[in-house]
ZAKE-884286 format. One record per residue: x, y, z of N, C-alpha, C in turn; residue in one letter. Coordinates in steps of 0.05 Angstrom, whole numbers, plus 5000, padded with zeros to 4 digits. Layout:
// ZAKE-884286
XYZXYZXYZA...
// end
This chain:
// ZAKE-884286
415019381612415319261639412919311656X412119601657409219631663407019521661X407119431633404519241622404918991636X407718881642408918551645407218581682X407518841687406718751714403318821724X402418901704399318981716398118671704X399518511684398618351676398918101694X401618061704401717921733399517941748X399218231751397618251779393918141769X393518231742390418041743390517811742X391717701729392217391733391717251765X393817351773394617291810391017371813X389917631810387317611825384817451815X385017381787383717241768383416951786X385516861788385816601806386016571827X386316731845384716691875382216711881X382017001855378717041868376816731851X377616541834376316341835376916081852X378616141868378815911878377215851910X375315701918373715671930376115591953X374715751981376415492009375315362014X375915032021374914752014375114792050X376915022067375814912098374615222101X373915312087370515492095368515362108X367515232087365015032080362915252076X362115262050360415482047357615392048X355815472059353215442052351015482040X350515202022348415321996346515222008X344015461997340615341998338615251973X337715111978335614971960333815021968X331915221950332515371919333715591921X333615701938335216001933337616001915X338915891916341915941905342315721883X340315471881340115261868337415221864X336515221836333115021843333414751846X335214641841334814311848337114191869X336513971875339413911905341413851878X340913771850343213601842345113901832X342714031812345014241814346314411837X345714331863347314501883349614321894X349314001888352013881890354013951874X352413911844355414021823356314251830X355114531838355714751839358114721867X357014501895358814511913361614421919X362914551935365714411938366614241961X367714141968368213971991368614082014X367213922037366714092054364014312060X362514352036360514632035357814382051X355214572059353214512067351114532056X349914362047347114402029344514462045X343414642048341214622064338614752048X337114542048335414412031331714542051X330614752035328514782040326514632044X324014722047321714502057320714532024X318914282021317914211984318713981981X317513971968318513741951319513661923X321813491922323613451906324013251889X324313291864323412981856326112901836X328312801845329812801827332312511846X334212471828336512271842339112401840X340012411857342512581867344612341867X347012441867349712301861350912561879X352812331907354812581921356912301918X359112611905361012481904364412711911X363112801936365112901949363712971979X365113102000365513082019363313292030X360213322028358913472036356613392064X355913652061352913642088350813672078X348713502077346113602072344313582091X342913822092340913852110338113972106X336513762106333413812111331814002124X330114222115328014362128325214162123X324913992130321813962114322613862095X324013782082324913682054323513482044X322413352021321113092007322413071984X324112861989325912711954323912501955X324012591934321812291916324512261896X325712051902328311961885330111761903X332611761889334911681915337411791912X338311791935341411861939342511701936X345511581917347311441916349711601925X351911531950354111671958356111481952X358811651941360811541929362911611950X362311781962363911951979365211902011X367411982019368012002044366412152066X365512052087364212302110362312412103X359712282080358412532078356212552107X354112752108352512702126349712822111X347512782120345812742114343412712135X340912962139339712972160336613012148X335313102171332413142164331013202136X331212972120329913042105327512762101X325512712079324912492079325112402053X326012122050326812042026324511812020X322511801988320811601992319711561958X319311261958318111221936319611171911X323211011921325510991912326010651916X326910501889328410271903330410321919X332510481917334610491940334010771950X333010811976332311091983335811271986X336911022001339611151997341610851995X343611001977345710801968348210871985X349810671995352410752002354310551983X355410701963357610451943360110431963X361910181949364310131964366510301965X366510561948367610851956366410931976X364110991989363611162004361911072038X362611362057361511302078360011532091X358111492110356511642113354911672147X354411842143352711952180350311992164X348411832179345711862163344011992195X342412112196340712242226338912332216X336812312227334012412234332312382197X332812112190331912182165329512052166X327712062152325111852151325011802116X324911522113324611372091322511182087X321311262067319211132065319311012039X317010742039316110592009317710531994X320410471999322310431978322910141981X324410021959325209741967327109681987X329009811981331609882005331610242016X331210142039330610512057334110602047X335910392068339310502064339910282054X342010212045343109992013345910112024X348009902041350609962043351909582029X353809712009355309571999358809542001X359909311999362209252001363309392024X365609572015367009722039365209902050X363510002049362110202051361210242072X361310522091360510442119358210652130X356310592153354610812151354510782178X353511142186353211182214349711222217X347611112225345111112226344211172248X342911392256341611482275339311592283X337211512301334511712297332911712274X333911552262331811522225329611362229X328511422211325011292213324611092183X323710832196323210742166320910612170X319210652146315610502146316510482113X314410172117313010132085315910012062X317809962074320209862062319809602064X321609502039322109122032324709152055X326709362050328409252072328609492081X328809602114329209832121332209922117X333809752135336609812124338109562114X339909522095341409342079343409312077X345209142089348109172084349508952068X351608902062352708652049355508722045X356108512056360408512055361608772065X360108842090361509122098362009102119X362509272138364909292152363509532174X363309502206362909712223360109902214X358009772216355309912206353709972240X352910202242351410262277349610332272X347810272276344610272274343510372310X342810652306343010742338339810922340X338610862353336111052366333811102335X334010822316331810892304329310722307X327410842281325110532291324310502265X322610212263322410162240319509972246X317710122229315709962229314309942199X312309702207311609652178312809522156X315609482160316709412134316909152139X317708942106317908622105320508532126X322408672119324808652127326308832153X326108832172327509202178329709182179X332009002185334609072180335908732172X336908812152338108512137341008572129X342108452143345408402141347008122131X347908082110350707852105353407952098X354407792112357107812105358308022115X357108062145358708322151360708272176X362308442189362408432211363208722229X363108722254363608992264360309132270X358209002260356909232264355209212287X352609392296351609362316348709462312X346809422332343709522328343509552359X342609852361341509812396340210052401X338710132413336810342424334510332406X333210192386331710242367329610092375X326710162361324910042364323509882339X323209762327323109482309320409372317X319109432297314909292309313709252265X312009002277310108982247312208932221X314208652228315208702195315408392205X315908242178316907982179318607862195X321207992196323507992210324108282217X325308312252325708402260329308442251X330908342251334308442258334708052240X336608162218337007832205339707962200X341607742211344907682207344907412199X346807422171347807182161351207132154X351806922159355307042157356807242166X356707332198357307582199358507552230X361007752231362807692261362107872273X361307802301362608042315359108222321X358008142314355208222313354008282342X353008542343352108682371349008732373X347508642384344808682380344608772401X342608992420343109072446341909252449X339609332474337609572479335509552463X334309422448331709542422329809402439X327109432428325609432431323809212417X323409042403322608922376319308682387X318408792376315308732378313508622352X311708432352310008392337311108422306X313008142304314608152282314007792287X314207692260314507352255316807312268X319007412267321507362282322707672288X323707532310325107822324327907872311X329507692329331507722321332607362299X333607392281335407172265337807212255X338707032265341706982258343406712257X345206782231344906482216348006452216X349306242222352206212215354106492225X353506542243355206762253357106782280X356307062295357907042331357107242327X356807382361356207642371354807632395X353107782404353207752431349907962419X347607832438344907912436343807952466X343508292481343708282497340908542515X340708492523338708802537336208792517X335508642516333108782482329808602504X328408762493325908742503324408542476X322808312473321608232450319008102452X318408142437314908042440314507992404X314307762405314007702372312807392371X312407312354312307052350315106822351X316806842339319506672350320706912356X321706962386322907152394326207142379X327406972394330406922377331206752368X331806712344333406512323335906442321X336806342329340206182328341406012313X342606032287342305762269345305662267X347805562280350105502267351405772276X351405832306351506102319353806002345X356106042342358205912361358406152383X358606122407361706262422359906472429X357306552433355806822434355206862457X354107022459352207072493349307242484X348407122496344807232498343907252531X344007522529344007612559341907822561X341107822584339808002594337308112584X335707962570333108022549330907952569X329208062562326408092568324608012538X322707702545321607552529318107482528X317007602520314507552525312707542502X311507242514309507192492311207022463X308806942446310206842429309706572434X310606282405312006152411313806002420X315706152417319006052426320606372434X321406362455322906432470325606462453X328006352456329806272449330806052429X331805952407331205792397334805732389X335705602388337805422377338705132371X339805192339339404952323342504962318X344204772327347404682314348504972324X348505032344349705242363351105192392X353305072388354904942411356105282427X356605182445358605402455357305692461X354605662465353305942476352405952506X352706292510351306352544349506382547X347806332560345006372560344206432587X344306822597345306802619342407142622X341207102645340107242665337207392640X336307162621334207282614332407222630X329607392623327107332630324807282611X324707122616322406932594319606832606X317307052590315406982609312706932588X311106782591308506692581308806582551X310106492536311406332517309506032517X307206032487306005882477308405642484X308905522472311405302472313205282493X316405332482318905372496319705592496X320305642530321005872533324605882528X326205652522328705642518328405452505X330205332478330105102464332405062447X334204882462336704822442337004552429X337904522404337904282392339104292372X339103992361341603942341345103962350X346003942357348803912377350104122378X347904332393347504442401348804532435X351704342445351704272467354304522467X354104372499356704552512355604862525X353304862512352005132526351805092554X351505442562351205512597347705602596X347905522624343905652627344505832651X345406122658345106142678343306422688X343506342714340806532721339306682703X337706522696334506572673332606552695X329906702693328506602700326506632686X324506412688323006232660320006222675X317906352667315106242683314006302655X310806132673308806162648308506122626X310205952617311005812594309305572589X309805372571309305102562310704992575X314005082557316704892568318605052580X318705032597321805252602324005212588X325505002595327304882577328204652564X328104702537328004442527330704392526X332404152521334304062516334603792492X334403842475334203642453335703492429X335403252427338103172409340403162400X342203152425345903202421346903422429X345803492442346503742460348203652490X350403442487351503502500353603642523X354303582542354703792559354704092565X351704062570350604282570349804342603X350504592610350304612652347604762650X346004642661343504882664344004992704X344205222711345705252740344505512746X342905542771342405792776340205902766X338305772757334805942742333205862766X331306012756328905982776327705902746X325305672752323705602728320405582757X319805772748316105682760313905792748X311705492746309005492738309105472706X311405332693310905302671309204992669X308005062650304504792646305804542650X307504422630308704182622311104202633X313604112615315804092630317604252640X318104302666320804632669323604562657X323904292657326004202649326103982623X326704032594326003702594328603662571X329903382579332103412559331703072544X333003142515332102762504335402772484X335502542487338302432470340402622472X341302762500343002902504344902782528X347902862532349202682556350502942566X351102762605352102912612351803272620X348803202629348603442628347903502663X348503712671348503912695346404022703X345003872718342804142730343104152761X343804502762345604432791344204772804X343304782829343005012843340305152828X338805042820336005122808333105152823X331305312820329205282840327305202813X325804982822324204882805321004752812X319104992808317004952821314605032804X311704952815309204872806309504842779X311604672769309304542735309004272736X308604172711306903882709310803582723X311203712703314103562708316903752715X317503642750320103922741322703852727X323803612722325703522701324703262685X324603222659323703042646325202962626X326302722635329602622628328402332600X329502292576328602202551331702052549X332801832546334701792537337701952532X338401992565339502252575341002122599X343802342604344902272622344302432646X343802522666344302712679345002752704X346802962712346603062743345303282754X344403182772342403302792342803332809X343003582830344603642859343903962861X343203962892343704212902340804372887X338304282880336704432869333804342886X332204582890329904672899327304532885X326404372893323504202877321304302892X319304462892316604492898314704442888X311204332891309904352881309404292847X311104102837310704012806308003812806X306203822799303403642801304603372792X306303242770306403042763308802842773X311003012778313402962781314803122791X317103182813318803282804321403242789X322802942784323302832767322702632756X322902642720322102352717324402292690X325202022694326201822676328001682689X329901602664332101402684334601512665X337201422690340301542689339801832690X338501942712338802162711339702222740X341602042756344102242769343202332793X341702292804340102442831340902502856X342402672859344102772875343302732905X345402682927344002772954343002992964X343003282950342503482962340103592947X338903552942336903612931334503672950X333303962947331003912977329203962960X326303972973324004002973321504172982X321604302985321304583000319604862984X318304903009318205212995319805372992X320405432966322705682965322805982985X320506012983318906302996320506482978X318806602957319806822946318407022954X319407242949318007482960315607662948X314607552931312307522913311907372890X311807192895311407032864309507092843X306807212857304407272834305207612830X306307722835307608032827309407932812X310707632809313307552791315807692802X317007762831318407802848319407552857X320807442843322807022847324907212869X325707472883327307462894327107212925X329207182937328507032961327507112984X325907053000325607193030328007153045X329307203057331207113076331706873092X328906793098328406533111328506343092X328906343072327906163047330605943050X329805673046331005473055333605503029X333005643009334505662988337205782994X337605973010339406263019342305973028X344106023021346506023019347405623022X344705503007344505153002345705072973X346705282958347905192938351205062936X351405082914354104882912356605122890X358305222900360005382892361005322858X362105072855362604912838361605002816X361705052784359905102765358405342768X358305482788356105712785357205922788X356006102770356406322754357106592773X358506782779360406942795358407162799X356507152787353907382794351507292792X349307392805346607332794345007512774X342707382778340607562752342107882750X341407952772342308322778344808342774X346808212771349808282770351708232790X349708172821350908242849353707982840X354707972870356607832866355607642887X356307312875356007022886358807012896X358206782927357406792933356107092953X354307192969354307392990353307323008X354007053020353606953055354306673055X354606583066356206333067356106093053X355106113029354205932997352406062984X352205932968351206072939347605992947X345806212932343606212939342605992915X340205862920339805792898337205932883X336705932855336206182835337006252822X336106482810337506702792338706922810X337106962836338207112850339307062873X341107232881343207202908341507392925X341407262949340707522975343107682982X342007922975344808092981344808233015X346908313022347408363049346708703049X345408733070344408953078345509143090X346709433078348209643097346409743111X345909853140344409983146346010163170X345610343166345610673184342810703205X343810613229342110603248342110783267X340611043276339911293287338011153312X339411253336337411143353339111273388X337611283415338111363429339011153443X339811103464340410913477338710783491X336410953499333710773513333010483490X332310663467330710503442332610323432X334710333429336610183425336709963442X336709983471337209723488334309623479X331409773479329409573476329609383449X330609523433329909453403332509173403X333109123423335708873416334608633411X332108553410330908323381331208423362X329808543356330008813328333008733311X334808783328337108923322339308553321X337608403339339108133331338108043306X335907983300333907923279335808033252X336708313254337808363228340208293224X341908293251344608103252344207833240X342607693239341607453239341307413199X340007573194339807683169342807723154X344707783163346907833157347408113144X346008283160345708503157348408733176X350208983153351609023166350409323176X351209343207349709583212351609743227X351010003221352810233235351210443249X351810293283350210503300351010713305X349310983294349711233307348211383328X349711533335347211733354346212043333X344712193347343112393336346312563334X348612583345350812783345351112713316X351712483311354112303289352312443266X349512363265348112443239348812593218X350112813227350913023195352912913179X354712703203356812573174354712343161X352312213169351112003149349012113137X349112323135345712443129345112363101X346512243088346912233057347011903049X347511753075348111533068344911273052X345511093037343511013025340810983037X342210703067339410603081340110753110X337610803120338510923136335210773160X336610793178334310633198334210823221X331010933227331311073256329110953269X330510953298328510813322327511013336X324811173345323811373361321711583339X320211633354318511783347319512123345X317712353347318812593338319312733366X319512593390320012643411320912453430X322812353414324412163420327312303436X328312253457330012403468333612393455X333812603471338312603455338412653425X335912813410336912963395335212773363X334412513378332512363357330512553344X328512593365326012663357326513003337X328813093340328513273319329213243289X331812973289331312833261328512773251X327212553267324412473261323612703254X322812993267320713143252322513283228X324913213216325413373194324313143173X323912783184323712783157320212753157X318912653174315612613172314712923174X312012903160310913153157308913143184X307113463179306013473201303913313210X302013223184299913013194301612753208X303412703194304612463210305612453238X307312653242308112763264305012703292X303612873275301112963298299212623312X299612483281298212163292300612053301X302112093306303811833321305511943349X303612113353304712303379300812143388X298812083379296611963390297311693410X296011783433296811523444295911263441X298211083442297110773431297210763406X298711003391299610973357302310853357X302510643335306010543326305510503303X307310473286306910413257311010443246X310710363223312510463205312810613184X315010863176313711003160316710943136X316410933111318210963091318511203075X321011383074321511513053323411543043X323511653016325511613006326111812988X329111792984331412132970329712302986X330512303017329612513032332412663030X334512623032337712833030338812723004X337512602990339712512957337712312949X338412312920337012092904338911862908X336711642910337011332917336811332942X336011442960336311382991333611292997X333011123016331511003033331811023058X329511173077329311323100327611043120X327110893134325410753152326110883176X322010983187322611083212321410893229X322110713259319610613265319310643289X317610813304316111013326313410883337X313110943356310410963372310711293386X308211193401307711453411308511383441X310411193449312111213471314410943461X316010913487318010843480317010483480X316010363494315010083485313110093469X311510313453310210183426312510253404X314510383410316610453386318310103380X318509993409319409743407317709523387X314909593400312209413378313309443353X313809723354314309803316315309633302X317309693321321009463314319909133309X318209033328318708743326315108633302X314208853306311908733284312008873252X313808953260315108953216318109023211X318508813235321808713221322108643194X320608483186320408263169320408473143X318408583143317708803126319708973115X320509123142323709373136325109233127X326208903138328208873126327008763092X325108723082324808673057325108913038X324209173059324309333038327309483033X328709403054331109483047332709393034X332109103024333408883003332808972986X330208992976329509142956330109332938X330609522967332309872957334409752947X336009542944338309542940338309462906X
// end
């Protein structure tokens, strides 16, 4: 009976003490505990951490359970194929592999901070297979990353230069690309057959094409590009392409047999050709608040692209046409500012309406053809933007454009997001003049002088909240803030004024026969805008006021 139980008892310890805990996660090192990574996977259990010395490694690993590997310095000259659930996978560099890393339709993976180099495929995700990509580096690849028939792939904060391909996707859907930087490869970002597709934040430069995408949907948005065909659209329904910044290049935008897209608040600037170009029936698309200079064409409209609204762009100083549409019907150009190019609409066997849009300065035309719809409200005018050669299309206030639009058809925000209309119609542009809060500090002397001043901004449609020097500690924080009086300005002014001007300032505008205006800003909080405007008595403080009205109030549009 004795023997029956000491024999129990090795057994029982025989088999615990081999049995590994799978929620330890133990941590092996390469080489210490392993000379190679492969024998430290067989040796590992699920859950454990591989952490992988600096050297280099020359071998092809197979994970086919649930591990961590982590890079010191590491160099695989080989590839990883993962079979596995959750693995992850960090600083190491993988190079000189057709698949630097494999993901099969068993397995998924967190890939971070890896750099891959020279291989045919950097990452290779197949069928179900899903990967989390972040912070990785790829040069010298046929394709940086690769997916096919998979499902939710995020491509987040890497870059990829040098390679033929940097990221080539079919048949997927769910996935996304955004914060990355993409320069020097054939193609920048290629989707084919694929739903749901997010392109958004990158960067993508000096590539034959930026972005392409073929027979799909998704939405292409925030991305900065400078390439030769910036974006490709081929048989691309229901999308939105928003908010991009476009420069240089041939083509701008490009769509072929792509009905049903937005095309809403890019900027498209110096573009050999067309800076926007849809075609092949291609219709039903929106154009809104873009604004398009320095181009060839701003926008083309071509061959069966019916009902299509172009509403709300600013197009100026493109060479040839800002507008030009051929064998298309029924199309909308409504609330547009359209100034200095050769032709500002150039109508080809076309239907069109025309209303409610801004014509300046076109050398040849501002419209030309026939059935093109020519609305009664159409003016002619200087827009007055508030810098056109800085490329500042916002409006001046006075600008004949400010609230001459037509409600109807146009889009519920402008370029910036604000909200349409914000004064008694819609501006015409990309942008809306927005209404001005202002926090006005002032004594009662300077106040009764300053009542031009103070109509002038009413006039403006500017909302203002007069305080005295008491009220101040509840606004001290507020955005815009306006003071009338110098640093000895009476009732409690002049000691605001000297908290926020310093002492040289203080000392010249206490000189007599000094006025001026002074700006500062996140004087009590970030985002605030401080305007002080003083003399060195109480009617040059008034001068202040009425010889850069114009000014304060621009820069307070601005701040906004």
């Amino acid at each position: 009976m004795k023997k029956y139980k000491l024999g129990l008892v090795i057994i029982v310890f025989l088999v615990l003490g081999g049995i590994k805990s799978t929620v330890r996660g133990t941590v092996i090192t390469v080489p210490d505990d392993y000379p190679t990574i492969r024998e430290a996977i067989l040796g590992a259990y699920t859950g454990d951490t591989i952490r992988i010395k600096a050297g280099e490694y020359t071998e092809n690993i197979t994970i086919d359970k649930r591990l961590t590997l982590e890079g010191q310095d590491a160099i695989l000259n080989g590839n990883i194929i993962i079979n596995a659930k959750n693995v992850k996978i960090s600083k190491i560099t993988i190079q000189n592999s057709v698949e630097g890393v494999k993901i099969s339709s068993s397995g998924s993976a967190t890939l971070y901070s890896l750099t891959i180099e020279n291989c045919t495929y950097g990452i290779k995700i197949e069928g179900s297979g899903r990967a989390d990509i972040r912070s990785d580096t790829f040069r010298g690849c046929e394709y940086g990353v690769y997916g096919e028939k998979t499902t939710g792939v995020i491509v987040d904060s890497s870059t990829f230069s040098d390679n033929t391909n940097a990221l080539h996707f079919s048949s997927v859907s769910g996935s996304s690309i955004s914060n990355s930087r993409i320069e020097d490869s054939t193609t920048g970002i290629y989707f084919s057959l694929s739903d749901s597709v997010s392109i958004s934040k990158n960067i993508i430069t000096d590539c034959e094409t930026g972005i392409d995408v073929q027979n799909s949907n998704g939405n292409i948005k925030d991305n900065f590009l400078k390439n030769d065909l910036n974006i490709n659209l081929n048989n691309v329904k229901n999308s939105e392409i928003s908010g991009n910044e476009i420069q240089e290049g041939s083509i701008g935008i490009l769509l072929k047999y792509s009905p049903g897209n937005e095309i809403i608040s890019n900027r498209i600037k110096n573009v050999s050709f067309y800076g926007i170009q849809i075609m092949y029936q291609s219709g039903n698309c929106k154009f809104y608040n873009n604004i398009i200079y320095g181009n060839t064409y701003g926008i083309a409209v071509l061959a069966g692209c019916d009902g299509t609204k172009i509403v709300n762009n600013t197009l100026y100083s493109n060479s040839d046409k800002s507008i030009w549409v051929h064998d298309s019907q029924e199309i909308l150009i409504q609330n547009n500012i359209i100034s200095k190019g050769k032709y500002g609409i150039y109508s080809q066997e076309s239907s069109l309406e025309i209303n409610y849009n801004d014509f300046w300065k076109n050398t040849k035309a501002n419209i030309f053809g026939t059935d093109v719809g020519i609305g009664m409200y159409n003016i002619f005018q200087d827009p007055i933007f508030l810098n056109a050669e800085a490329e500042n299309f916002k409006l001046n206030i006075n600008s004949p454009c400010v609230d001459f639009g037509k409600l109807q058809d146009s889009p519920g925000t402008d370029f910036e997001g604000k909200k349409r209309p914000h004064g008694k119609g819609v501006d015409l542009g990309a942008y809306e003049v927005a209404t001005v809060q202002i926090t006005l500090v002032a004594n009662t002397i300077d106040y009764d002088l300053a009542d031009e001043f103070i109509e002038f901004l009413d006039m403006n449609n500017a909302i203002i909240t007069t305080i005295s020097a008491a009220d101040f500690p509840e606004h001290q924080e507020d955005k815009i803030i306006l003071v009338l009086g110098g640093p000895d300005a009476y009732d409690g002014i002049g000691y605001i004024v000297q908290d926020i001007l310093d002492g040289n300032e203080i000392e010249w505008i206490r000189k007599e026969g000094n006025f001026t205006m002074f700006i500062k800003t996140n004087t009590w909080r970030d985002g605030q805008l401080i305007i002080v405007l003083a003399g060195s008595d109480r009617d040059l403080t008034k001068a202040a006021c009425m010889e850069n009205k114009e000014e304060a109030f621009t820069q307070m549009k601005e701040w906004l």
